[in-house]
N, C-alpha and C positions, 0 to 999 in steps of 0.2 A: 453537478460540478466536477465530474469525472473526468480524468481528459481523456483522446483515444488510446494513450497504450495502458488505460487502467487493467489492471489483472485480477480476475475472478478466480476461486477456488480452485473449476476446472480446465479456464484456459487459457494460453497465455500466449500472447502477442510478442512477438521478435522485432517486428516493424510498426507503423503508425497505419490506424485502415487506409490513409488513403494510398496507400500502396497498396499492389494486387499479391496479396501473403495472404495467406488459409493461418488461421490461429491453430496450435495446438496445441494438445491434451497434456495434463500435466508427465503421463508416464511418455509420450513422445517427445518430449525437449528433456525429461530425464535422460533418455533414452540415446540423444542425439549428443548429449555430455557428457555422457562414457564414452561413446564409441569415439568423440572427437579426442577425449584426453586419453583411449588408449593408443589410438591413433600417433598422437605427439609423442607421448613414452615413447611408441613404439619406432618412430624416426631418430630419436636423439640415442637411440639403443641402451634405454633403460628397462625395457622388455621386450620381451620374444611373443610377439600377438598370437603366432600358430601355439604357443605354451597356453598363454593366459587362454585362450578360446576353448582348448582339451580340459586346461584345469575347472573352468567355468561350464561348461558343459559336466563334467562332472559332480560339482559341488549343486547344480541345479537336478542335476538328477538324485542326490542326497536329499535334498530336499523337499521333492516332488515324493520320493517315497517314506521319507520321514512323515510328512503329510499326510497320507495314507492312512500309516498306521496310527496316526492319533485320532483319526476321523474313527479309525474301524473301533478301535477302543474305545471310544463314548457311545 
C-alpha cells in the first residue's frame, strides 16, 4: 500500500519513480539543503559564503581532531 514517493530510512525520493531521478541518500539531500539555504542567505546578503566556508572548514577541523583525541583516550 506504499505509494511511489514513500521514504525509507535511507533513501529519499525528490520525484515520483516514474521520472528518471536517482533517489538519494539521507546525508546527500541533507547535504543538498544547506548548501541550497546558504546559497539563498548568501544572495539576499545575509552572509558572506567565502566567511561561512573558512569558518566551516575550521570548525570541521575542530572536530575531526577533537575526534581523535577521544578515540586515542579510550
Amino acid at each position: 500500500m506504499h505509494g511511489k514517493d514513500t521514504i525509507d530510512n535511507n533513501r529519499h525520493s525528490l520525484r515520483s519513480d516514474e521520472n528518471a531521478s536517482k533517489e538519494l541518500t539521507e546525508l546527500e539531500e541533507v547535504s543538498a539543503r544547506i548548501a541550497t539555504l546558504v546559497d539563498m542567505l548568501h544572495e539576499k546578503g545575509l552572509i558572506n559564503k567565502k566567511v561561512y566556508e573558512r569558518t566551516l572548514a575550521m570548525r570541521l577541523h575542530e572536530i575531526s581532531k577533537a575526534t581523535v583525541f577521544a578515540e586515542m583516550s579510550d
